[in-house]
PDB file of N, CA, C and O in Angstrom:
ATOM      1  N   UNK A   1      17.241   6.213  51.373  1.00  0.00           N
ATOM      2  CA  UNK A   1      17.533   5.286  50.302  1.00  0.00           C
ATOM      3  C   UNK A   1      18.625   5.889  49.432  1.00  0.00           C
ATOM      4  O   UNK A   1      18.573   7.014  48.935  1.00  0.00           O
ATOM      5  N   UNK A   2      19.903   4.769  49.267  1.00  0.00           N
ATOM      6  CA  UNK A   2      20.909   5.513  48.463  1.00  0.00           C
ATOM      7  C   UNK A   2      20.917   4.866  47.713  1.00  0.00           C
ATOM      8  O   UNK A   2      20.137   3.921  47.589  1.00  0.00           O
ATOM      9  N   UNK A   3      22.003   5.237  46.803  1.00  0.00           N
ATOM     10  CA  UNK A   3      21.884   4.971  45.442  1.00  0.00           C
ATOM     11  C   UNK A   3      23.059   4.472  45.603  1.00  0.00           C
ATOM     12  O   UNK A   3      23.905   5.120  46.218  1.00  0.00           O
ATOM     13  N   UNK A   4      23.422   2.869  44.933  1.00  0.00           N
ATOM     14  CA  UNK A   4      25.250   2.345  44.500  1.00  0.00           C
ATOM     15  C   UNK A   4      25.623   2.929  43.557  1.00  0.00           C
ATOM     16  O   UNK A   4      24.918   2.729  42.567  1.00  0.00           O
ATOM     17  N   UNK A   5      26.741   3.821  43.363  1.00  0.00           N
ATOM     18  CA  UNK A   5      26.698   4.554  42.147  1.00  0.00           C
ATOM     19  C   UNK A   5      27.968   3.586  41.274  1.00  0.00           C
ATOM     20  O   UNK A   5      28.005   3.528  40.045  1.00  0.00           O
ATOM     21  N   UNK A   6      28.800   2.984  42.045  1.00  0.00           N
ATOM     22  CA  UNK A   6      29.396   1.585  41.350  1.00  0.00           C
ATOM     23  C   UNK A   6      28.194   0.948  40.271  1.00  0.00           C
ATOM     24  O   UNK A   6      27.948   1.175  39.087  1.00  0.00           O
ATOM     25  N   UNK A   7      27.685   0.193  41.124  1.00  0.00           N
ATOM     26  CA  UNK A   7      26.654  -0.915  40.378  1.00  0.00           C
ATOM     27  C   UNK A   7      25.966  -0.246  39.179  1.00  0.00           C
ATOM     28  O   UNK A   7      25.751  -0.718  38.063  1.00  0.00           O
ATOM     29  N   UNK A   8      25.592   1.302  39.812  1.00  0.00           N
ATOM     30  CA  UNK A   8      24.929   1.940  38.863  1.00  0.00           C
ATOM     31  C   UNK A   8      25.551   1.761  37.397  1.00  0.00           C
ATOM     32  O   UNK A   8      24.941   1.237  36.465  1.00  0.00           O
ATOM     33  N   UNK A   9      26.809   2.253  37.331  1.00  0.00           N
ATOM     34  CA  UNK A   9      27.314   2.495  36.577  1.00  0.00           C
ATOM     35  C   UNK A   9      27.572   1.164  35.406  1.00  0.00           C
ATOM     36  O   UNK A   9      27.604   1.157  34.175  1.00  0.00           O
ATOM     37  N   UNK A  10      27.740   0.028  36.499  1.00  0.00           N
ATOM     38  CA  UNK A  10      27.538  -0.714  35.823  1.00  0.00           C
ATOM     39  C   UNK A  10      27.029  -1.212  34.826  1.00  0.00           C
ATOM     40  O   UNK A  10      27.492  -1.847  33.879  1.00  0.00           O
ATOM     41  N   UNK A  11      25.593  -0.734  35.224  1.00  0.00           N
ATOM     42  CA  UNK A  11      24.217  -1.601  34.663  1.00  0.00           C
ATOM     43  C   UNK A  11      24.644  -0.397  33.421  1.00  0.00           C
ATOM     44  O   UNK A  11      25.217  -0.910  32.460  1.00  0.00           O
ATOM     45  N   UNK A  12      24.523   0.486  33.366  1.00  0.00           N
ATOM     46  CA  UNK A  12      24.721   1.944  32.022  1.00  0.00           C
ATOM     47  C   UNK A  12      25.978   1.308  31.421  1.00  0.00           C
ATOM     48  O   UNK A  12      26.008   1.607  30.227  1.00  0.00           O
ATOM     49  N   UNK A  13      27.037   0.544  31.770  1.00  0.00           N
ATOM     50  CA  UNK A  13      27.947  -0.323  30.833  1.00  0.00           C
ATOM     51  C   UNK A  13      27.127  -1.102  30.009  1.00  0.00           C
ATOM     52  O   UNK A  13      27.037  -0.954  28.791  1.00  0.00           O
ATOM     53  N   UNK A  14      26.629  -1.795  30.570  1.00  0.00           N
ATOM     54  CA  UNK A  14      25.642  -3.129  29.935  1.00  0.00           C
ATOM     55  C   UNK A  14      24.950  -2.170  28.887  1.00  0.00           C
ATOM     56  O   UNK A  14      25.349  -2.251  27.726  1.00  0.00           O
ATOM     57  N   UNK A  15      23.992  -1.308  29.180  1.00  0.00           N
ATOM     58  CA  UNK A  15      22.939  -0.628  28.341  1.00  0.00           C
ATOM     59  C   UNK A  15      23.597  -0.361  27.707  1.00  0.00           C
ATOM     60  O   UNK A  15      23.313  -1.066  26.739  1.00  0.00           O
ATOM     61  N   UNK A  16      24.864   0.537  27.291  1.00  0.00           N
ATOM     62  CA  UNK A  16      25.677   1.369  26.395  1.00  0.00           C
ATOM     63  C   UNK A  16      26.077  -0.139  25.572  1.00  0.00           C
ATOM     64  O   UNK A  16      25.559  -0.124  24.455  1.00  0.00           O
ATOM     65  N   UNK A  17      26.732  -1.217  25.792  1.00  0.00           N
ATOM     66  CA  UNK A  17      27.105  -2.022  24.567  1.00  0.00           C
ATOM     67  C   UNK A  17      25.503  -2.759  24.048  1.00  0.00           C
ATOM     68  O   UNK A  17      25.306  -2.946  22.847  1.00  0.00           O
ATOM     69  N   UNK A  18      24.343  -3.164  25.182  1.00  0.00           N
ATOM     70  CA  UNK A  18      23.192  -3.487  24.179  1.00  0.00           C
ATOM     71  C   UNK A  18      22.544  -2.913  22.967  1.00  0.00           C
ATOM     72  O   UNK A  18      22.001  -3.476  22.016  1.00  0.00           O
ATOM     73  N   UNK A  19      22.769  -1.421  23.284  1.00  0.00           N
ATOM     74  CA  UNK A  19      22.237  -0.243  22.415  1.00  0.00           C
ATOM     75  C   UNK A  19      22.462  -0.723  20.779  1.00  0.00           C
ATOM     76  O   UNK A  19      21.600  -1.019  19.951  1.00  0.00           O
ATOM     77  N   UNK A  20      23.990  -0.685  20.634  1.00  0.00           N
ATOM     78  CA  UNK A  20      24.576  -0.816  19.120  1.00  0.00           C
ATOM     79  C   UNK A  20      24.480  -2.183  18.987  1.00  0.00           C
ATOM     80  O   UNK A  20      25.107  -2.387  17.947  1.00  0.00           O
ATOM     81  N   UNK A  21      23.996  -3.491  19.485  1.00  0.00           N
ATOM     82  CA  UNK A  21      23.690  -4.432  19.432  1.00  0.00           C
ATOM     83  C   UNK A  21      22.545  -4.780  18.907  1.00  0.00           C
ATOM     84  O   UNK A  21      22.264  -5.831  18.329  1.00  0.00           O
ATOM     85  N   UNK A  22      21.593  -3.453  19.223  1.00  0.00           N
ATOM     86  CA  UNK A  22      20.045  -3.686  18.539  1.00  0.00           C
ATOM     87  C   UNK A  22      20.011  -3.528  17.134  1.00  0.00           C
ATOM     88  O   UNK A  22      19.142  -3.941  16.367  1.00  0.00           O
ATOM     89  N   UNK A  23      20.918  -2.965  16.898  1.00  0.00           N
ATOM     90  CA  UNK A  23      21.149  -1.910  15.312  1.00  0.00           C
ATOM     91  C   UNK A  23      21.844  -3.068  14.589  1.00  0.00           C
ATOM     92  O   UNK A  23      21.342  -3.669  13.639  1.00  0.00           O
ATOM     93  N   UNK A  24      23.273  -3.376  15.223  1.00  0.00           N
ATOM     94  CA  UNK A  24      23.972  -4.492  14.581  1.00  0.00           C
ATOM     95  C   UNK A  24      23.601  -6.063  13.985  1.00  0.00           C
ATOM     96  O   UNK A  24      24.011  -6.651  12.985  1.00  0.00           O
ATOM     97  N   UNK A  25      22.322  -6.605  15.411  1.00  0.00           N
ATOM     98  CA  UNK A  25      22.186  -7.656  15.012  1.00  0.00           C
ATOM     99  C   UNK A  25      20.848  -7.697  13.932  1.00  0.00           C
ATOM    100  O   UNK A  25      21.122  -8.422  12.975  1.00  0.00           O
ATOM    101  N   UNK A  26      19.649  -7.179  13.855  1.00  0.00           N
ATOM    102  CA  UNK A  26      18.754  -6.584  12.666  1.00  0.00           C
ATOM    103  C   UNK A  26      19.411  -6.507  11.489  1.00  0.00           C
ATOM    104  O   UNK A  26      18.773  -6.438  10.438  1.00  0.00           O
ATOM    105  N   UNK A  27      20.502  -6.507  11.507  1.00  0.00           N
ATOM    106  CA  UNK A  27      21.512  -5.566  10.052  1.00  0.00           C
ATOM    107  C   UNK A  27      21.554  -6.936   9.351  1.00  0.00           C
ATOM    108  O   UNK A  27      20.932  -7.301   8.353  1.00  0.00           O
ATOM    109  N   UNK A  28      22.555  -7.697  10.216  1.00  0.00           N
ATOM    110  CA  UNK A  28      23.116  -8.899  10.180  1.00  0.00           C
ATOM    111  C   UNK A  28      22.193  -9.438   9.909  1.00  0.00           C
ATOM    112  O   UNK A  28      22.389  -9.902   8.785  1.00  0.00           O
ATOM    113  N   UNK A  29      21.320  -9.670  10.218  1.00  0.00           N
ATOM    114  CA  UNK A  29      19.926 -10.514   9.791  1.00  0.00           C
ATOM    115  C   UNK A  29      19.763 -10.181   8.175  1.00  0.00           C
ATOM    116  O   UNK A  29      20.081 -11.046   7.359  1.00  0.00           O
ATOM    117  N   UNK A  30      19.438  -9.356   7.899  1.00  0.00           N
ATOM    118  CA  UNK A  30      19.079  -8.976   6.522  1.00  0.00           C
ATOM    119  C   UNK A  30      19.989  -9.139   5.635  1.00  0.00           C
ATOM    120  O   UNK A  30      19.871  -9.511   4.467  1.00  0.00           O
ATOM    121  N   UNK A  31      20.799  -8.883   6.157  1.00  0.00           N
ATOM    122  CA  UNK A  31      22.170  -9.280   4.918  1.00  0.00           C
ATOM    123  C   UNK A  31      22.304 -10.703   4.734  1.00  0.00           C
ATOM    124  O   UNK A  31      22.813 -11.225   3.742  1.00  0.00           O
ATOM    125  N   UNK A  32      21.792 -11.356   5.807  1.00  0.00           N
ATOM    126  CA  UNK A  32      21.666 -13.024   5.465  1.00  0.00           C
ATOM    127  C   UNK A  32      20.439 -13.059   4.753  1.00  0.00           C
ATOM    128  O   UNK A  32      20.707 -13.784   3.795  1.00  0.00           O
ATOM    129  N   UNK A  33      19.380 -12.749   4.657  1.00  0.00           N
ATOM    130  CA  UNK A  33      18.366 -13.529   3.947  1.00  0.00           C
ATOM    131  C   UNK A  33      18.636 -12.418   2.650  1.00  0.00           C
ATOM    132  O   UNK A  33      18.025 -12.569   1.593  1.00  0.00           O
ATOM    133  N   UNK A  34      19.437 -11.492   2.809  1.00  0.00           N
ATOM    134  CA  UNK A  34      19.511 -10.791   1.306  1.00  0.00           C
ATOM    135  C   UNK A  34      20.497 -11.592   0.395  1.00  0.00           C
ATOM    136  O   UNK A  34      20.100 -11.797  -0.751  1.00  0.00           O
ATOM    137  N   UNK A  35      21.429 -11.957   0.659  1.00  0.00           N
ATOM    138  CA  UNK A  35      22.456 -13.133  -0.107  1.00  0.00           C
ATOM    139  C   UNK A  35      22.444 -14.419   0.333  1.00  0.00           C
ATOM    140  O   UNK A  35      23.385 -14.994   0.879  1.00  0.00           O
ATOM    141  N   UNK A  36      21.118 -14.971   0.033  1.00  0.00           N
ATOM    142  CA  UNK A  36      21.090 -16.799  -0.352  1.00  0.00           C
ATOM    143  C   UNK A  36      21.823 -17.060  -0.902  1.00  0.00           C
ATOM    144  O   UNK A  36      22.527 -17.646  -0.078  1.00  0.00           O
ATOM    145  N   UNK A  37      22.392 -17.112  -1.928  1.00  0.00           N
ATOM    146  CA  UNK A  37      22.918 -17.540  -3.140  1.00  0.00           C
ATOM    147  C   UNK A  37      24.487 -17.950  -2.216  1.00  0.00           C
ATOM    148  O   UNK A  37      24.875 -19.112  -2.334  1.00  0.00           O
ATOM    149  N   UNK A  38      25.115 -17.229  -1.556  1.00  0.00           N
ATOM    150  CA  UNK A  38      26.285 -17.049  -0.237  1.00  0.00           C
ATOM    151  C   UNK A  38      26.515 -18.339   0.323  1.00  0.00           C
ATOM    152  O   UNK A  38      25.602 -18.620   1.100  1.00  0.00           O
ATOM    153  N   UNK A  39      27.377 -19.234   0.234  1.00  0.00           N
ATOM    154  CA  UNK A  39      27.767 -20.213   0.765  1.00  0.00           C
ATOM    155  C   UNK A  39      27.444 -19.963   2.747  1.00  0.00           C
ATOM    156  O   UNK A  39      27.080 -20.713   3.653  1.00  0.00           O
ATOM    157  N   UNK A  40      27.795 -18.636   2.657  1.00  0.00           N
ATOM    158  CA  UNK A  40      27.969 -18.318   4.593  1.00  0.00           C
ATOM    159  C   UNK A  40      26.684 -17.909   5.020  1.00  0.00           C
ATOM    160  O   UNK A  40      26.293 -17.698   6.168  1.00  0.00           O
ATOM    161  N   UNK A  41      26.081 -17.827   3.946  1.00  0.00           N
ATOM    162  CA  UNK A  41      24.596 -17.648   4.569  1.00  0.00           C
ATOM    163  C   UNK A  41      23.769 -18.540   6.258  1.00  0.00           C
ATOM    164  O   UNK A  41      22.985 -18.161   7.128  1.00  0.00           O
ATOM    165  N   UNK A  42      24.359 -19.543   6.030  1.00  0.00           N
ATOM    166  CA  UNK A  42      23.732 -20.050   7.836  1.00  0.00           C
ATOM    167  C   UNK A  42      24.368 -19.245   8.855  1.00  0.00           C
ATOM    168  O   UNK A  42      23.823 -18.906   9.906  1.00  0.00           O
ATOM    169  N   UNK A  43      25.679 -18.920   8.460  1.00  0.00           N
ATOM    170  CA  UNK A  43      26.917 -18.779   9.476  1.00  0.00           C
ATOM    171  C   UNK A  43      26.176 -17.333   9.651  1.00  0.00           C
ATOM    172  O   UNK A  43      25.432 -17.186  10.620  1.00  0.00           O
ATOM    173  N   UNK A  44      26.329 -16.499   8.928  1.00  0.00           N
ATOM    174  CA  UNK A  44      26.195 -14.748   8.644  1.00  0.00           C
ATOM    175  C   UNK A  44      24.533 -14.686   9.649  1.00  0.00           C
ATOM    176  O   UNK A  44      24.221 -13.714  10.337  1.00  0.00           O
ATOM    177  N   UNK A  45      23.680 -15.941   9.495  1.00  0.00           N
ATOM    178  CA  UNK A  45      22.376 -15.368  10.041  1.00  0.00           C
ATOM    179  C   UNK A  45      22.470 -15.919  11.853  1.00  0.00           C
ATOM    180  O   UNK A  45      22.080 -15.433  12.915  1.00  0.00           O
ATOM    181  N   UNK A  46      23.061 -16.921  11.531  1.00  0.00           N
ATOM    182  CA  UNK A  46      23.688 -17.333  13.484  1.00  0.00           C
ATOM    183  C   UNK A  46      24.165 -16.749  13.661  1.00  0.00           C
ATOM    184  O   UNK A  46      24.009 -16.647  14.878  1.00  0.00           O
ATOM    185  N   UNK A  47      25.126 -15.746  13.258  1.00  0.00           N
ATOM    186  CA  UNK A  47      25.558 -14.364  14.154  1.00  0.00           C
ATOM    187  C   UNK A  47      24.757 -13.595  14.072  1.00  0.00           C
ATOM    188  O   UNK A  47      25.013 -12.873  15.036  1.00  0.00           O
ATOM    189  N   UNK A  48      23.806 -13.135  13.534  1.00  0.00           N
ATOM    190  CA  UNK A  48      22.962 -11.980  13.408  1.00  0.00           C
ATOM    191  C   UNK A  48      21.943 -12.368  14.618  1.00  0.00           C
ATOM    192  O   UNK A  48      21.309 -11.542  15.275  1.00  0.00           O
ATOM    193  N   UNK A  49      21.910 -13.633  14.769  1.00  0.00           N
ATOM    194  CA  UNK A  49      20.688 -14.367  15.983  1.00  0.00           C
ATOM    195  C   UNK A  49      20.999 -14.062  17.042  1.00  0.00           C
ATOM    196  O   UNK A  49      20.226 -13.505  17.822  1.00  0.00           O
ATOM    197  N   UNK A  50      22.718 -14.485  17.425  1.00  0.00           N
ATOM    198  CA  UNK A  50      23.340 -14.402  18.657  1.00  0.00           C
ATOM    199  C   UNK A  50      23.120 -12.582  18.884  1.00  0.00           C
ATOM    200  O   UNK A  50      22.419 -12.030  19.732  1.00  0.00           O
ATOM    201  N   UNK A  51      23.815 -12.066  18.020  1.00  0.00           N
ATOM    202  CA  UNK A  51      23.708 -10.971  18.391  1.00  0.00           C
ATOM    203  C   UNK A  51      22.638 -10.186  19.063  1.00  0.00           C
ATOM    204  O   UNK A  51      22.788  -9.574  20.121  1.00  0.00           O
ATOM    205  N   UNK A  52      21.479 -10.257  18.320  1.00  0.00           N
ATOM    206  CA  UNK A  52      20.447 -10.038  18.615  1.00  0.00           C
ATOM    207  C   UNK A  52      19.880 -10.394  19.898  1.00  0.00           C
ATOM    208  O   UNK A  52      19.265  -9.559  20.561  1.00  0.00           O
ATOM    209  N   UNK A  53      20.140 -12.201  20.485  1.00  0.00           N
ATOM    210  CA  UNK A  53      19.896 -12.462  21.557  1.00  0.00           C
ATOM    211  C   UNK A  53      21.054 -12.155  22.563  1.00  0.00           C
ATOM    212  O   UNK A  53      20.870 -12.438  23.747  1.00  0.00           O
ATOM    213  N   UNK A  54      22.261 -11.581  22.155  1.00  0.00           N
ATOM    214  CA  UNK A  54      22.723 -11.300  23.276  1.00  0.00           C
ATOM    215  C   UNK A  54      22.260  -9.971  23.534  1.00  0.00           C
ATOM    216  O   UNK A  54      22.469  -9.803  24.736  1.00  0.00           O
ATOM    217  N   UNK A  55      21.700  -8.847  23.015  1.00  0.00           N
ATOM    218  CA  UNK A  55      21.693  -7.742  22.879  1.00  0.00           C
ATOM    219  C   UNK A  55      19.963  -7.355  24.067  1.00  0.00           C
ATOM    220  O   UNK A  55      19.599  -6.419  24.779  1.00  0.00           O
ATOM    221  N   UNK A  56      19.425  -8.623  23.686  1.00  0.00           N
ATOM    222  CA  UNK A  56      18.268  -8.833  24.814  1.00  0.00           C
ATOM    223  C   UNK A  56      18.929  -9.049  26.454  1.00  0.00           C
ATOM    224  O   UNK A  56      18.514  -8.611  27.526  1.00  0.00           O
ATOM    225  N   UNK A  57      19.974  -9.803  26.172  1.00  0.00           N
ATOM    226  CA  UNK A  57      19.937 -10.561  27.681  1.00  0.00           C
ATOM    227  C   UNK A  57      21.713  -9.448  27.999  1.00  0.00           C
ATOM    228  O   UNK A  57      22.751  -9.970  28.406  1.00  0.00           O
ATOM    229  N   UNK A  58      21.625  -8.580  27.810  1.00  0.00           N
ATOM    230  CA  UNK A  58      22.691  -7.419  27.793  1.00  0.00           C
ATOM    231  C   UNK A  58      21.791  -6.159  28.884  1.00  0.00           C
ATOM    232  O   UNK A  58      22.097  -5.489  29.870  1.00  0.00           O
ATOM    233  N   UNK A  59      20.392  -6.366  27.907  1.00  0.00           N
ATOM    234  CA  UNK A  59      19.166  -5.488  28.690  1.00  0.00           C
ATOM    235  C   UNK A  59      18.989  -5.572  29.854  1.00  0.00           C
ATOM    236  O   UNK A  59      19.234  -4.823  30.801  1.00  0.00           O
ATOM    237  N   UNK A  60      18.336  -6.983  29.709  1.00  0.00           N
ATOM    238  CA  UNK A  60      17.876  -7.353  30.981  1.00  0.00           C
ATOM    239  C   UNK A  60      18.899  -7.495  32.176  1.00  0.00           C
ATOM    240  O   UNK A  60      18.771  -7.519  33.400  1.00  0.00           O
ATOM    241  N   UNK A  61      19.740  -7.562  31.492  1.00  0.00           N
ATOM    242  CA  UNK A  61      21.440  -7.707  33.043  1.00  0.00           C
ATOM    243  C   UNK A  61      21.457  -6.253  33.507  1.00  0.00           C
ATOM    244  O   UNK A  61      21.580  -5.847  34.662  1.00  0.00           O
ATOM    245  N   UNK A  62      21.344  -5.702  32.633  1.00  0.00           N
ATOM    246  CA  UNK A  62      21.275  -3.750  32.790  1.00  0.00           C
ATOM    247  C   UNK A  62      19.898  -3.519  33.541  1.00  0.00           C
ATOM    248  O   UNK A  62      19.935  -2.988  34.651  1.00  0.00           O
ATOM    249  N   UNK A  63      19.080  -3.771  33.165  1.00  0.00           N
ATOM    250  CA  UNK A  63      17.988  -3.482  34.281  1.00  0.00           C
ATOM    251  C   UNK A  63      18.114  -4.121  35.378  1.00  0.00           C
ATOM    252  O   UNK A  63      18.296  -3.306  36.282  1.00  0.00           O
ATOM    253  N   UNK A  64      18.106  -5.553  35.889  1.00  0.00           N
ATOM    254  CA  UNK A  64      18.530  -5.974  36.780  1.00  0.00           C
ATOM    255  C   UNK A  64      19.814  -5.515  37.328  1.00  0.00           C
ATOM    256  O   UNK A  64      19.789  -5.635  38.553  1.00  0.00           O
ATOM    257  N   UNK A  65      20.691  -5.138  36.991  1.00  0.00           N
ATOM    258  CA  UNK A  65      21.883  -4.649  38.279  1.00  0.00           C
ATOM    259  C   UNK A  65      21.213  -3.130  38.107  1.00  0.00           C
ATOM    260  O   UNK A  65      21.384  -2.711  39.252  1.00  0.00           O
ATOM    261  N   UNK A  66      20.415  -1.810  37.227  1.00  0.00           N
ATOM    262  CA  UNK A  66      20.127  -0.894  38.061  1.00  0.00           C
ATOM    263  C   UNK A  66      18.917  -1.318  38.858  1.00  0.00           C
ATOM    264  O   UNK A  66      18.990  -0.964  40.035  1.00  0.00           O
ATOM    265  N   UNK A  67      18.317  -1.683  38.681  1.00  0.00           N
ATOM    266  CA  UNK A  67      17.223  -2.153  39.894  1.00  0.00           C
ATOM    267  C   UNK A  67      17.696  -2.678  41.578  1.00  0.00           C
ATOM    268  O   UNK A  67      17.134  -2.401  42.637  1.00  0.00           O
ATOM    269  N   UNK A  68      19.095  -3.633  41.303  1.00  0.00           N
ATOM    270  CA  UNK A  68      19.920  -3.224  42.144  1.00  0.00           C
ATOM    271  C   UNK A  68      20.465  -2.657  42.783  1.00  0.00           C
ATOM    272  O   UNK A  68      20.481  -2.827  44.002  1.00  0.00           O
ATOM    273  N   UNK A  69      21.218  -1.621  42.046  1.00  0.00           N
ATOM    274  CA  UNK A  69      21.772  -0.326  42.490  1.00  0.00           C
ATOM    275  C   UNK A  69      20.701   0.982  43.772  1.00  0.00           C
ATOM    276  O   UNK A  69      20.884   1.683  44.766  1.00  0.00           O
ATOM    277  N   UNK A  70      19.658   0.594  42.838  1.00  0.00           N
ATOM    278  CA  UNK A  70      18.583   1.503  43.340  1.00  0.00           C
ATOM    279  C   UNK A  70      18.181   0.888  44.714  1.00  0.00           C
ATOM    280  O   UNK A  70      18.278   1.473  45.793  1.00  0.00           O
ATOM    281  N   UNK A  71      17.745  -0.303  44.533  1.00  0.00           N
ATOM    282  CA  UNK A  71      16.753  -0.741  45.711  1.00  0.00           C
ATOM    283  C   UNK A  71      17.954  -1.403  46.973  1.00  0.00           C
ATOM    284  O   UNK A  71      17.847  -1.087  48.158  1.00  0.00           O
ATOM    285  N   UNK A  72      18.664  -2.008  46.644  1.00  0.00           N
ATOM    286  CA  UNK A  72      19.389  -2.505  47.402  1.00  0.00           C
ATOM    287  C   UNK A  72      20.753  -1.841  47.917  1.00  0.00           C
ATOM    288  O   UNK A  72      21.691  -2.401  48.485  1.00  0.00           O
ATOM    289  N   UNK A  73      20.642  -0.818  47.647  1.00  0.00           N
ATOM    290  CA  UNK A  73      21.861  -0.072  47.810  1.00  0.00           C
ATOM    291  C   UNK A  73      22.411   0.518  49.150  1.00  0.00           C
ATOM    292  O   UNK A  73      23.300   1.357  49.297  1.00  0.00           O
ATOM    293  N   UNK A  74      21.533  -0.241  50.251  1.00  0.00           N
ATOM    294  CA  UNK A  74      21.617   0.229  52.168  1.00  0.00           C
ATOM    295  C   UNK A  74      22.882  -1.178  52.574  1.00  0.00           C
ATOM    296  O   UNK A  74      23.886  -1.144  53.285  1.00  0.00           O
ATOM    297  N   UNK A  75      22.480  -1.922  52.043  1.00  0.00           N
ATOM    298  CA  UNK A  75      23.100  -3.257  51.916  1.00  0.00           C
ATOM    299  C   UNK A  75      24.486  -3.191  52.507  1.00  0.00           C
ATOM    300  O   UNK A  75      25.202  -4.193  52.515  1.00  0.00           O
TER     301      UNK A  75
END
């Protein structure tokens, strides 16, 4: 059983930008419900959402292509 060390690498792309995504979109969140008063307040917390949900589905693409890498890698 080998290892794709392409794909691998891949999926550790994905993980490396979800990482600061977990931190970023939490942030963003709070700074929206900390300034109501903020005209951009919807705008400031829909990015903090996206972020957040992209920062999930960043994961899961990263586990799925190393799970790839690993298992399917005779291919």
């Amino acid at each position: 059983m080998s290892t794709n060390k392409e794909i691998l690498f891949k999926g550790i792309k994905y993980i490396a930008w979800a990482l600061p995504l977990y931190f970023i979109g939490p942030s963003i969140i709070y700074n929206a419900f900390v300034n109501k008063g903020n005209i951009w307040h919807y705008l400031v917390l829909a990015i903090g959402i996206i972020a957040s949900f992209f920062a999930v589905f960043l994961t899961f693409r990263a586990l799925k292509t190393i799970m790839q890498s690993l298992f399917d890698g005779n291919k």
